[in-house]
OpenMM code with the backbone's topology and positions (N, CA, C; nanometers):
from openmm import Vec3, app, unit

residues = "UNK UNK UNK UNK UNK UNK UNK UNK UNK UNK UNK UNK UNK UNK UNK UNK UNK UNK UNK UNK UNK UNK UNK UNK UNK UNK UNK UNK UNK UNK UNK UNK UNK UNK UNK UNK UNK UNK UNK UNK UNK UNK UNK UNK UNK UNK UNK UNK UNK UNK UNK UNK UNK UNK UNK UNK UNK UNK UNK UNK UNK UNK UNK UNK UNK UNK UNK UNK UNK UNK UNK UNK UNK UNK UNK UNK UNK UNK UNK UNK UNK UNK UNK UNK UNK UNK UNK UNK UNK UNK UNK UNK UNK UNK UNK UNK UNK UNK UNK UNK UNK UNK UNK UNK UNK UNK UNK UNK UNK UNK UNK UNK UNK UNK UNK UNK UNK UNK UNK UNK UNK UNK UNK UNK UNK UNK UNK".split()
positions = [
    Vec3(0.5418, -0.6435, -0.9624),
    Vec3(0.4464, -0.5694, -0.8804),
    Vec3(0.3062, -0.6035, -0.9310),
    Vec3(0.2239, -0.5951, -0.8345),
    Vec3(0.0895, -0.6351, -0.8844),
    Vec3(0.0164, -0.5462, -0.8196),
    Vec3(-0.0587, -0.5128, -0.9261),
    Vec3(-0.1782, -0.4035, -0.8990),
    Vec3(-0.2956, -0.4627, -0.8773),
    Vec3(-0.3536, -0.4471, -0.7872),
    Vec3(-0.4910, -0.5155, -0.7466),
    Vec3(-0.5846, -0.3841, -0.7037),
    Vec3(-0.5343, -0.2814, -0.7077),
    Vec3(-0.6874, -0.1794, -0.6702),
    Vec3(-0.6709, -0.0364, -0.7801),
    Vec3(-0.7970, 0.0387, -0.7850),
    Vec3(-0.7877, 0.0833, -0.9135),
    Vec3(-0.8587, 0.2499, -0.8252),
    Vec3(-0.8716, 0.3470, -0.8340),
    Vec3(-0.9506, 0.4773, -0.8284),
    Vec3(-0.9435, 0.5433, -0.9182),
    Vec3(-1.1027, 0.5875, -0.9365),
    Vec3(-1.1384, 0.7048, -0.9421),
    Vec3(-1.1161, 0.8507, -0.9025),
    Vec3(-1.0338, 0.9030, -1.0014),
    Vec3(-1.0376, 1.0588, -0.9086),
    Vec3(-1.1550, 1.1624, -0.9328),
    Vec3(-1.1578, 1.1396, -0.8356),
    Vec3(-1.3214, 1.2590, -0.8106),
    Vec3(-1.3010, 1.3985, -0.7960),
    Vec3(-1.3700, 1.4645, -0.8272),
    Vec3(-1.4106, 1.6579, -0.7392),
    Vec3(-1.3530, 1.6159, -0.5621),
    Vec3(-1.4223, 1.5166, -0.5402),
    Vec3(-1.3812, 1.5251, -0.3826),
    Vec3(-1.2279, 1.5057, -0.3558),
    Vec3(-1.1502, 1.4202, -0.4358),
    Vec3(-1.0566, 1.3972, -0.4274),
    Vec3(-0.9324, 1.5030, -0.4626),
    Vec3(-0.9422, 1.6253, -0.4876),
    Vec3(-0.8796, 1.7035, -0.5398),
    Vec3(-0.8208, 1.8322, -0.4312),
    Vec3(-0.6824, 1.8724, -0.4324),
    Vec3(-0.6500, 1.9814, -0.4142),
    Vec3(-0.7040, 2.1365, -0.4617),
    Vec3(-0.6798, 2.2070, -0.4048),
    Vec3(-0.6647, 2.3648, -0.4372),
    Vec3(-0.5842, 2.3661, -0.5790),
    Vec3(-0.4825, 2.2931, -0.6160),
    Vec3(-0.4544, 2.3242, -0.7507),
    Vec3(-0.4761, 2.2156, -0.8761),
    Vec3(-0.6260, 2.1580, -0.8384),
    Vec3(-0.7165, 2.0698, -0.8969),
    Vec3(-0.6541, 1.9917, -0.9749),
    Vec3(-0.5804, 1.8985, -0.8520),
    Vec3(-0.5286, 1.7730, -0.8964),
    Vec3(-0.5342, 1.6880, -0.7559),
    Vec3(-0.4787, 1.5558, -0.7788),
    Vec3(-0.4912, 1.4383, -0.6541),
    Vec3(-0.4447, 1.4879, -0.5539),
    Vec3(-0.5202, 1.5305, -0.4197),
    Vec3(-0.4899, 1.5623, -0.2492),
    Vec3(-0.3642, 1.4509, -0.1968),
    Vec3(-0.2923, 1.4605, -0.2085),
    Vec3(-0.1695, 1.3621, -0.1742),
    Vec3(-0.2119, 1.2960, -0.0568),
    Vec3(-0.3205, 1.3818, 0.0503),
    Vec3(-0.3122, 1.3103, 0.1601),
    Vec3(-0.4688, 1.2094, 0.1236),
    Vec3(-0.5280, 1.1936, 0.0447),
    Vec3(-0.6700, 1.1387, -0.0312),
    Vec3(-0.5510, 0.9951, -0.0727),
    Vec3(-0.4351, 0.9855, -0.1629),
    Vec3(-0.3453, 0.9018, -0.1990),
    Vec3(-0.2874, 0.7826, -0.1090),
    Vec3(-0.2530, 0.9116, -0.0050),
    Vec3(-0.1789, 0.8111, 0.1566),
    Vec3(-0.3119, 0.7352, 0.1884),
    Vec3(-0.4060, 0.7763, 0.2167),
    Vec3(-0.5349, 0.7056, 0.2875),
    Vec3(-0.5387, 0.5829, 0.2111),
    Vec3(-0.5430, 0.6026, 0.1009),
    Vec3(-0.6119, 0.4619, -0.0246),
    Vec3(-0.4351, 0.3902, -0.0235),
    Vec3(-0.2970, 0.4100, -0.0242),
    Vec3(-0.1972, 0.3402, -0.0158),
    Vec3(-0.2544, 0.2789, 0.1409),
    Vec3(-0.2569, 0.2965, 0.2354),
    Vec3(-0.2644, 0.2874, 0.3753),
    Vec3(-0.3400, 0.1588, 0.3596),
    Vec3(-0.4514, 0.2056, 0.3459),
    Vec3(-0.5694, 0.1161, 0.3023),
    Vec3(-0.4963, -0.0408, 0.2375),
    Vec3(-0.4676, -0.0005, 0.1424),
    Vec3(-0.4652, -0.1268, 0.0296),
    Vec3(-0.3185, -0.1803, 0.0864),
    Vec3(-0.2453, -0.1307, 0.1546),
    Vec3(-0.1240, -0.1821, 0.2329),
    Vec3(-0.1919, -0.3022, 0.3346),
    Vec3(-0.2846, -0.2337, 0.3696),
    Vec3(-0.3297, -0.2844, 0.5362),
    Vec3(-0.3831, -0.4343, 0.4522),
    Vec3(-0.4691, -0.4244, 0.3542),
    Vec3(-0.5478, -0.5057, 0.3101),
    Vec3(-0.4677, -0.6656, 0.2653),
    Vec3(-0.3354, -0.5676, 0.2200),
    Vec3(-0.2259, -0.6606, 0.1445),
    Vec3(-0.2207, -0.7786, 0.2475),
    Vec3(-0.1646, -0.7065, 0.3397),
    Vec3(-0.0755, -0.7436, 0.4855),
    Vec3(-0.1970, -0.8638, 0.5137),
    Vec3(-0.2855, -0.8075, 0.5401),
    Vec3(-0.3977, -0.9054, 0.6093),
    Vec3(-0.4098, -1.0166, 0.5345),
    Vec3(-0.4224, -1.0325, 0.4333),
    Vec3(-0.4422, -1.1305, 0.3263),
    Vec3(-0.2809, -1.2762, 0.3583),
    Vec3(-0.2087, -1.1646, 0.3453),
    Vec3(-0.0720, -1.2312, 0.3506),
    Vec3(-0.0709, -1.3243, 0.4974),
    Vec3(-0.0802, -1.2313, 0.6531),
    Vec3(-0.0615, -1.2984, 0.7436),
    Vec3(-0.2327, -1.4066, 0.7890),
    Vec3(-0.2990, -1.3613, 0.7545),
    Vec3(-0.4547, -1.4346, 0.7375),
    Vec3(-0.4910, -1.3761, 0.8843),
    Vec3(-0.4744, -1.2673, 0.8889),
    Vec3(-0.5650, -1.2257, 1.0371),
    Vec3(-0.5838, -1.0699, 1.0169),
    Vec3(-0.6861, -1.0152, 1.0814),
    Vec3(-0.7419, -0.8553, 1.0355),
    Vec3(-0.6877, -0.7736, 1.1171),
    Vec3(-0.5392, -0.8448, 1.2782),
    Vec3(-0.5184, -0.7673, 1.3563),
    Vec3(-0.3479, -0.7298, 1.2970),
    Vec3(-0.4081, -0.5941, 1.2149),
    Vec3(-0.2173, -0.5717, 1.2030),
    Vec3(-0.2437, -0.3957, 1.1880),
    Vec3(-0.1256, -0.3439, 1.2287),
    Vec3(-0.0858, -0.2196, 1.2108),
    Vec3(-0.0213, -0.1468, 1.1332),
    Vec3(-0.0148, -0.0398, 1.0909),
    Vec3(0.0695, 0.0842, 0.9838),
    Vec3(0.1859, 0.0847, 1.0866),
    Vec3(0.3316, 0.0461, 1.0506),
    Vec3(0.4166, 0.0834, 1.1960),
    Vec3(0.5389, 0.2015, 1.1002),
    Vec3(0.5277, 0.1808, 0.9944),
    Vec3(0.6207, 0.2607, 0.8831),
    Vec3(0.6439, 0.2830, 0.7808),
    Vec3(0.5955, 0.4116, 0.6948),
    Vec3(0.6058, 0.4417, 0.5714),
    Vec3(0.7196, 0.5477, 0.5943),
    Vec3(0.8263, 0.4516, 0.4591),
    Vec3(0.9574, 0.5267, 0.4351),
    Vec3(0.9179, 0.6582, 0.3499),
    Vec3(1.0071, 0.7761, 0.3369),
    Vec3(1.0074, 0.8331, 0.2419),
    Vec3(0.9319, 0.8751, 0.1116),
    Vec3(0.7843, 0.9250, 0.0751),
    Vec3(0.7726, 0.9223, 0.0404),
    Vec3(0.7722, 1.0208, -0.1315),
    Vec3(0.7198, 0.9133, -0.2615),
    Vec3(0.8256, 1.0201, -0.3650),
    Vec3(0.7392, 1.0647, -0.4222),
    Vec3(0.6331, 1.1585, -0.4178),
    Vec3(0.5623, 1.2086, -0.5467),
    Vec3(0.6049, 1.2487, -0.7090),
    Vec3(0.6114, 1.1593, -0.7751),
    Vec3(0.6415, 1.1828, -0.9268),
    Vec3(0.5937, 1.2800, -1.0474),
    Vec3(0.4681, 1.2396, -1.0428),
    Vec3(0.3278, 1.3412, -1.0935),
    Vec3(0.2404, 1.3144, -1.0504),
    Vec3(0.1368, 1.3895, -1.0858),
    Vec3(0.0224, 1.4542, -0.9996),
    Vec3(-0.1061, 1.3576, -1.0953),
    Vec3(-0.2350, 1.3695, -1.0813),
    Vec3(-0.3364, 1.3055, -1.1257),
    Vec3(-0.4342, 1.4459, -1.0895),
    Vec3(-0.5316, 1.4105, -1.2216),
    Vec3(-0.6229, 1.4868, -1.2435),
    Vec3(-0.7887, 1.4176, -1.2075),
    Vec3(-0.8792, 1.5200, -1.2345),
    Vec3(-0.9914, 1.5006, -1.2261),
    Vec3(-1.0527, 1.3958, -1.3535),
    Vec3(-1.1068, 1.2666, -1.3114),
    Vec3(-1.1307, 1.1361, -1.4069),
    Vec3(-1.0160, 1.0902, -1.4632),
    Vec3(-0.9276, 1.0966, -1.4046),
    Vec3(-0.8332, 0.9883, -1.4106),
    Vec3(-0.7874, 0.8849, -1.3294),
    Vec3(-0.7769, 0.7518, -1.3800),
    Vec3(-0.8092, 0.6262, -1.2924),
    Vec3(-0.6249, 0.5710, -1.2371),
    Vec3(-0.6164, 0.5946, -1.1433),
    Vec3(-0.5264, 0.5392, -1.0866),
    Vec3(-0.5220, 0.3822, -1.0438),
    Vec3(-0.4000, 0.3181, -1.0710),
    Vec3(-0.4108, 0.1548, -0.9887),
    Vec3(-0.2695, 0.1642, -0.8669),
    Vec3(-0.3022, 0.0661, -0.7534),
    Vec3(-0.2392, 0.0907, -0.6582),
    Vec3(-0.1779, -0.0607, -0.6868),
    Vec3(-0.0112, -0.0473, -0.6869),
    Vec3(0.0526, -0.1968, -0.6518),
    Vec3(0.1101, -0.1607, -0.5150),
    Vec3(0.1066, -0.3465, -0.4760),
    Vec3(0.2160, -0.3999, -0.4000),
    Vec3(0.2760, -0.4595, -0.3808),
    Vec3(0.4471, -0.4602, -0.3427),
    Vec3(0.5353, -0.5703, -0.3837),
    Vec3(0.5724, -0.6240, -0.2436),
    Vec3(0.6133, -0.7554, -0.2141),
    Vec3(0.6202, -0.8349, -0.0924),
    Vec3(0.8019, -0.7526, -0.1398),
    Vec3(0.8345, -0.7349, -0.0069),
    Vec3(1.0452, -0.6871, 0.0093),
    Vec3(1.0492, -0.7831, 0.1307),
    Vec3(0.9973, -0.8398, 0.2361),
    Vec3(1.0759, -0.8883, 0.3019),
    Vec3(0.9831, -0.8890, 0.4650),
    Vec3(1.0307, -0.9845, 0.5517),
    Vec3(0.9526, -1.0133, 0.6374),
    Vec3(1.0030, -1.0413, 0.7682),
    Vec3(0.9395, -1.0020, 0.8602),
    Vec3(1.0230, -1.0319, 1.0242),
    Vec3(0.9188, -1.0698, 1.0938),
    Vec3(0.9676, -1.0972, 1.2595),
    Vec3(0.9067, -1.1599, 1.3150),
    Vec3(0.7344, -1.1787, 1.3614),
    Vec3(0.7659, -1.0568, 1.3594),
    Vec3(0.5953, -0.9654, 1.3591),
    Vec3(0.5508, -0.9067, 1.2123),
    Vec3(0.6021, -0.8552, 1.1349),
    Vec3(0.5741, -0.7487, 1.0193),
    Vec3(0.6320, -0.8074, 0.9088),
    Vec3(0.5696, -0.7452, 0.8037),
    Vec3(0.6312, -0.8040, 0.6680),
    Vec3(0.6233, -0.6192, 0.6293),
    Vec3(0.7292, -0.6015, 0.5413),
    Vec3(0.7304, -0.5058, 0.4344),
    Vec3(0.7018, -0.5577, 0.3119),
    Vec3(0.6864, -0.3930, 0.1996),
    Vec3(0.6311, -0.4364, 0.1152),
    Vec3(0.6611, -0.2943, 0.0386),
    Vec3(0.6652, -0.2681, -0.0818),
    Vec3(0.6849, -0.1341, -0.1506),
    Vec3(0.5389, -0.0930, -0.2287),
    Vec3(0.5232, -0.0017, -0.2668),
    Vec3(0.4432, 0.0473, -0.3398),
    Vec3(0.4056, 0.1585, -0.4742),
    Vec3(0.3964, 0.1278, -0.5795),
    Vec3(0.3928, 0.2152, -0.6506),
    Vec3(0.2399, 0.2238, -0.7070),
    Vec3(0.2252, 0.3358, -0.7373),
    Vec3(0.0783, 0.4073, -0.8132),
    Vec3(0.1095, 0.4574, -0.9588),
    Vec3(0.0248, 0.4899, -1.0542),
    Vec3(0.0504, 0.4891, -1.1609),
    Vec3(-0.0957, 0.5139, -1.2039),
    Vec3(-0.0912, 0.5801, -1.3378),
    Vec3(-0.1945, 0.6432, -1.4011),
    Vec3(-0.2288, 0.5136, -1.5035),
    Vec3(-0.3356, 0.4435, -1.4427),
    Vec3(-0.3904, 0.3405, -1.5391),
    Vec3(-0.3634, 0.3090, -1.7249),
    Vec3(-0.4168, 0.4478, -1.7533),
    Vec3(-0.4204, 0.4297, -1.9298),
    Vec3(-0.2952, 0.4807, -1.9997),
    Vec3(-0.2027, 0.5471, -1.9016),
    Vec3(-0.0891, 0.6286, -1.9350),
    Vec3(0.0374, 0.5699, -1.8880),
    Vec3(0.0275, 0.4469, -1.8016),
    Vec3(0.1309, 0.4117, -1.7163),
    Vec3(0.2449, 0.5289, -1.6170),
    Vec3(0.1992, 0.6456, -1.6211),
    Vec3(0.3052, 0.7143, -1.5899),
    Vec3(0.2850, 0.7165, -1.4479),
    Vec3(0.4132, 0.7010, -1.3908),
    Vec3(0.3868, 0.6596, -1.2065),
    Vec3(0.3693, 0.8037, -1.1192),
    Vec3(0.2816, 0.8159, -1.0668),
    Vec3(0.2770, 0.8531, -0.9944),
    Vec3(0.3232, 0.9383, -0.8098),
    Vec3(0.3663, 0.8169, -0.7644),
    Vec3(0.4268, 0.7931, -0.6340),
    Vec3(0.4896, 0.6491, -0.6231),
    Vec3(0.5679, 0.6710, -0.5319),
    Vec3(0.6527, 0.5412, -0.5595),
    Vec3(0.6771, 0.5378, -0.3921),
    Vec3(0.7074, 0.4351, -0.3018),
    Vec3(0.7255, 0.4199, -0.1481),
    Vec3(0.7895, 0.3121, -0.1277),
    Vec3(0.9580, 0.2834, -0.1367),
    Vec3(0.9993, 0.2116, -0.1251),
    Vec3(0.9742, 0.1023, 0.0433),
    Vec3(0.8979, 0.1563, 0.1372),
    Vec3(0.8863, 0.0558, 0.2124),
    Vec3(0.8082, 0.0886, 0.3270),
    Vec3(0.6954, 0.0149, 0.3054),
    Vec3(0.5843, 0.0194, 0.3890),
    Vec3(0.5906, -0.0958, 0.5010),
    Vec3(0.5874, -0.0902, 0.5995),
    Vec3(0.5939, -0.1832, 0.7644),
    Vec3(0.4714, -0.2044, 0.8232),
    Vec3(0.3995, -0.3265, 0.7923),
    Vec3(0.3297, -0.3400, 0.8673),
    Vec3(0.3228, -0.4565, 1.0039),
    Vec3(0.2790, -0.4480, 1.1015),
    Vec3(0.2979, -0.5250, 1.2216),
    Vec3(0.1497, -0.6244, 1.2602),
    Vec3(0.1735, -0.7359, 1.2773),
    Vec3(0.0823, -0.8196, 1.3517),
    Vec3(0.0790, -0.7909, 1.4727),
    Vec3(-0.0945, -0.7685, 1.5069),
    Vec3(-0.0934, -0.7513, 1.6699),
    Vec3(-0.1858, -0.8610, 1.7655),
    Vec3(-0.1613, -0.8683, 1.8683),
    Vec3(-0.3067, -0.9292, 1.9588),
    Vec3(-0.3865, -0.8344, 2.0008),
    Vec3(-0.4802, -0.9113, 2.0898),
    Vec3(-0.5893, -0.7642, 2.1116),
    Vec3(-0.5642, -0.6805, 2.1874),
    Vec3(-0.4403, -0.6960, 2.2396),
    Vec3(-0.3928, -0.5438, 2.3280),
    Vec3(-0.2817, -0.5073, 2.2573),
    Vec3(-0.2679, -0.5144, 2.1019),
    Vec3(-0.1993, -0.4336, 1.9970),
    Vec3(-0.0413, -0.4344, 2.0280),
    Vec3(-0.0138, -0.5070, 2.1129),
    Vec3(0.1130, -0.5753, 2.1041),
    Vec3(0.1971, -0.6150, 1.9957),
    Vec3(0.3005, -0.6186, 1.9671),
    Vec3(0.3299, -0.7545, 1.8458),
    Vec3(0.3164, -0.8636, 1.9241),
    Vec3(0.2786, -0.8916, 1.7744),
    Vec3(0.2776, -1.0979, 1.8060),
    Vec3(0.2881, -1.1608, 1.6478),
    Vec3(0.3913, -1.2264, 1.6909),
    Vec3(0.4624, -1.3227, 1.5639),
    Vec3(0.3647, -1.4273, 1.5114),
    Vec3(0.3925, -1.4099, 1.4034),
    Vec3(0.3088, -1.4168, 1.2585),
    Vec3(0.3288, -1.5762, 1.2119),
    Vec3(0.4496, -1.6463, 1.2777),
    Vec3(0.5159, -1.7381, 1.2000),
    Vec3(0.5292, -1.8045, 1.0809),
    Vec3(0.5664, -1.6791, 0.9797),
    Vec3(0.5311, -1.7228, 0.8274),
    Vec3(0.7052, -1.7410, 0.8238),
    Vec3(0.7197, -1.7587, 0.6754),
    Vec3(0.8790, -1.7748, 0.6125),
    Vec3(0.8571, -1.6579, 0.4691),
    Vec3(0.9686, -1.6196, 0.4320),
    Vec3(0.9577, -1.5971, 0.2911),
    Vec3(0.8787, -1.6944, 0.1943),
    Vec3(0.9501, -1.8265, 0.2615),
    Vec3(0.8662, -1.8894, 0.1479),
    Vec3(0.7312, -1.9020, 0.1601),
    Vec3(0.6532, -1.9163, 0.2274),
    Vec3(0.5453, -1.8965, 0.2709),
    Vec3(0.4693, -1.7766, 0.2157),
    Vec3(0.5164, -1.6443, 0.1950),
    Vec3(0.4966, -1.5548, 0.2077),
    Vec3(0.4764, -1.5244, 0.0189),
    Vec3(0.5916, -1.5874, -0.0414),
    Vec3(0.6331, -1.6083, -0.2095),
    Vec3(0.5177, -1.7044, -0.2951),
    Vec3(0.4883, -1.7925, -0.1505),
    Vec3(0.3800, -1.9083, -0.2429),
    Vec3(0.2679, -1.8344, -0.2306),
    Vec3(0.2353, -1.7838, -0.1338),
    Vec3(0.0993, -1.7063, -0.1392),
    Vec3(0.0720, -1.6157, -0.2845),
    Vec3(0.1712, -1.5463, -0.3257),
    Vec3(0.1906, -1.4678, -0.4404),
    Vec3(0.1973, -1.5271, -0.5650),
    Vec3(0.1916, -1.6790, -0.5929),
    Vec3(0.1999, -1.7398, -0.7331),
    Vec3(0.0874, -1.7681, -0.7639),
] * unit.nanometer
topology = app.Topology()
chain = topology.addChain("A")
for resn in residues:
    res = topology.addResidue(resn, chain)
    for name in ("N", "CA", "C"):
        topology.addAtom(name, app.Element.getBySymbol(name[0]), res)
């Protein structure tokens, strides 16, 4: 898994029982999913089509730096999945964990439209 993005938890970022807003978490996974995806298929038109299950582990506090990974699982005609785990930077202790995030390639009327990558394609990008 590779972690490529890092936060700050802020005052803004916080619940009523002054720790990480889970839904402040989804936004920045969402985010850095979308970002993944784009990078991977090389175009900025793709969609959120499915986040499995998700597992909250522990919670994060105020100035504590979270990093966001993502792992390539597998790829179809339109969409590639991908998992995700979060984790408390200086502590390693994980956070949330999302075994499988779906994202979809679209055209400009948000259609699918096939991506024509391969795994392998998809594996070399990642070395």
């Amino acid at each position: 898994m590779k972690f490529h993005s890092r936060k700050l938890i802020k005052p803004e970022n916080l619940n009523a029982n002054n720790t990480l807003f889970g839904g402040a978490l989804l936004r920045w996974i969402d985010e850095e999913a979308g970002i993944y995806t784009m990078t991977k298929l090389n175009t900025q038109k793709v969609v959120t089509k499915y986040i499995s299950e998700i597992n909250f582990i522990s919670s994060a506090k105020q100035g504590d730096v979270i990093e966001i990974g993502m792992e390539f699982v597998s790829i179809g005609r339109t969409s590639i999945t991908m998992k995700c785990l979060v984790r408390n930077l200086f502590t390693q202790k994980t956070i949330i964990s999302i075994d499988k995030i779906v994202f979809v390639r679209v055209d400009n009327d948000e259609r699918p439209q096939p991506h024509g990558l391969t795994v392998a394609d998809i594996k070399a990008m990642s070395s």
